[in-house]
C-alpha positions in Angstrom: 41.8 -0.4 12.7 43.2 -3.4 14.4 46.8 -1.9 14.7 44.8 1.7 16.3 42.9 -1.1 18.8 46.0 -2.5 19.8 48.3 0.4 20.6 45.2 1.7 22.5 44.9 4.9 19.2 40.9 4.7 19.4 41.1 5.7 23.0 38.6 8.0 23.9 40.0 11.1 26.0 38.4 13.8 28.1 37.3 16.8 26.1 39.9 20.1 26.8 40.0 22.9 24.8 43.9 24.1 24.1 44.2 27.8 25.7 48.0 28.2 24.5 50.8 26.1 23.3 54.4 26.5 23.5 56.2 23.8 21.6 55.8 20.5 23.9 54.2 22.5 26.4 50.0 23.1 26.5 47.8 25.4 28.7 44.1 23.1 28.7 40.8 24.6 29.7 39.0 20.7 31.4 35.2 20.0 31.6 34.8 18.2 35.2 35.0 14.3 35.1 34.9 11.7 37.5 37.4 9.1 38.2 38.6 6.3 40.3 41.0 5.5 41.9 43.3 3.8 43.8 46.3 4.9 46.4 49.3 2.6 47.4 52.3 3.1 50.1 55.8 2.4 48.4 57.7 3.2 45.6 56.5 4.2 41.9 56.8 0.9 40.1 55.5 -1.3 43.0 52.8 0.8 43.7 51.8 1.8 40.3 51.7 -2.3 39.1 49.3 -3.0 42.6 46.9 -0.5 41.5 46.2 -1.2 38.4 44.9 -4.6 38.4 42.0 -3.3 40.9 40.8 -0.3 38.7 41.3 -2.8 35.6 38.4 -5.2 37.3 36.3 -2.1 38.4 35.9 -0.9 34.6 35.7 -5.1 33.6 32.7 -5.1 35.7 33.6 -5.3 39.9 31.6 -2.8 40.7 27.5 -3.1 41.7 26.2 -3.0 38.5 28.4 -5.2 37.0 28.8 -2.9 34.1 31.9 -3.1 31.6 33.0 0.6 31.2 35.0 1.7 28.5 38.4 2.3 28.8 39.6 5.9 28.1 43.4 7.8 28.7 45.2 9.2 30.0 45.9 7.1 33.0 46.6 10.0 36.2 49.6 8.9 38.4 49.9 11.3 41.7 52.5 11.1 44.1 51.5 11.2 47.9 53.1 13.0 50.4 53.0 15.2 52.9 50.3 17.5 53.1 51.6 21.0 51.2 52.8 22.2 47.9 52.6 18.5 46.7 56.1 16.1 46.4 58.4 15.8 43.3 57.4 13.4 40.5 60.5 11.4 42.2 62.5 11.8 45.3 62.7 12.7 48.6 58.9 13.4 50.2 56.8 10.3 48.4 55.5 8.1 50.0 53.2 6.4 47.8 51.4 7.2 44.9 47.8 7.8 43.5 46.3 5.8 39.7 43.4 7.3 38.7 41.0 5.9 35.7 38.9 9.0 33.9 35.3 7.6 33.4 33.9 8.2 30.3 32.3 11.6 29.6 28.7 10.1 30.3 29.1 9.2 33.9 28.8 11.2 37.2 29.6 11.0 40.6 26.4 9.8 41.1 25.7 7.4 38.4 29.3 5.7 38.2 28.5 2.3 39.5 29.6 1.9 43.3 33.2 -0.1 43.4 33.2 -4.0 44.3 36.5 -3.4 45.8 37.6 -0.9 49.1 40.7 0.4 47.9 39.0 1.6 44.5 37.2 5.7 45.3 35.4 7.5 43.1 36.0 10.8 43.0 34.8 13.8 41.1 37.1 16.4 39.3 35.8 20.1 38.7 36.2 21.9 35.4 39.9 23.4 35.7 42.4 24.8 33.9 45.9 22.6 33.4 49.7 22.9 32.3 51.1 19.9 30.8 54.4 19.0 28.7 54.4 15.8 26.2 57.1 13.8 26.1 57.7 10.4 25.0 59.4 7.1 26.4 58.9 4.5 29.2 56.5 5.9 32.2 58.5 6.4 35.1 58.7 8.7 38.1 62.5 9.8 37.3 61.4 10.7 33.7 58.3 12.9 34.8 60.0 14.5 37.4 63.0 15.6 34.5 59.6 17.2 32.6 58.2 18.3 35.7 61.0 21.1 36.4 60.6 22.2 32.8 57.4 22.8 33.0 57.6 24.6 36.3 60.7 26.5 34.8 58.4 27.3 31.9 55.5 28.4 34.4 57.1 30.7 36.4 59.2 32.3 32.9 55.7 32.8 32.3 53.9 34.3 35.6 51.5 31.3 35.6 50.8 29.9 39.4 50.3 26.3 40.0 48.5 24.1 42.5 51.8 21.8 43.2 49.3 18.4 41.9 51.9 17.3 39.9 50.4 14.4 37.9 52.2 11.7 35.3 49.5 11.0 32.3 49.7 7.9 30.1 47.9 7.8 27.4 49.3 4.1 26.0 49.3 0.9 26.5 52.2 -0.6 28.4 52.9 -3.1 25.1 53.1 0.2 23.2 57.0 0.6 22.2 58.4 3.7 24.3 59.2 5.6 21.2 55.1 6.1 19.7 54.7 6.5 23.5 52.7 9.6 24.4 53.4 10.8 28.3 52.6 14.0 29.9 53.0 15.7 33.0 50.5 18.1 34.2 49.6 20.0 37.4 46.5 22.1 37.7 47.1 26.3 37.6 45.7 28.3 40.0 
């Protein structure tokens, strides 16, 4: 149990059911959750490492209640850009990007305690249907965006339309070695 703990293996995730799966790639049917979330100008690592220390204290208790809230994965990392079919997962067009914490199953918009911090939002994500692909390794924008044009090559092989909210999921630790890492890219289908 103490080895699960530490590589973050007793995480608790949000609840999909799996529509169709094609080897590495999934087609996910999501309840809505809520999450928070925090958005930073610059490149991936830089902005990644700035916005995880405030959503870290928001679910450690800097919020109004000063509640501890559970800890669950995958962590959501968006590119920003401008406004359209959504940027790359690396390249030209982003400018910054999004980290967003799910909130446990049990919380909604309206009862997630109110953030002690500015930069953290809470936002609320309706029930959807996603693509992802798995793949393991280090978490990085140039590796998500290598997965990111198979899954789009796979999408449109397969007549599926997409929003262009390409999103990087973590689902480990960062102390986790990259090879029991689980990543996943996934963008919303229209």
């Amino acid at each position: 149990m103490v080895i699960k703990k530490l590589l973050g293996l007793d995480v608790v995730e949000p609840p999909y059911a799996l529509l169709r799966r094609d080897g590495a790639i999934e087609v996910r049917e999501y309840g809505g959750y809520v999450t928070a979330r925090v958005t930073r100008k610059g490149p991936f690592r830089r902005s990644t490492q700035r916005s995880f220390a405030p959503l870290y204290r928001y679910i450690t208790g800097d919020n109004a209640a000063r509640a501890s809230i559970d800890m669950t994965a995958p962590v959501l990392v968006q590119p920003e850009g401008p406004p359209g079919d959504g940027p790359p997962l690396a390249g030209k067009g982003v400018e910054g990007w999004s980290m967003a914490f799910i909130l446990p199953q049990d919380y909604t918009l309206e009862e997630a305690p109110a953030p002690g911090n500015e930069a953290v939002a809470l936002r609320s994500v309706a029930a959807h249907r996603a693509a992802c692909i798995r793949f393991r390794g280090r978490f990085s924008d140039t590796r998500g965006e290598a997965q990111r044009r198979k899954l789009a090559a796979w999408l449109e092989a397969n007549g599926l339309e997409h929003r262009g909210d390409w999103k990087l999921a973590g689902y480990d630790a960062p102390y986790t070695p990259p090879w029991l890492r689980r990543n996943e890219v996934l963008v919303t289908l229209a």
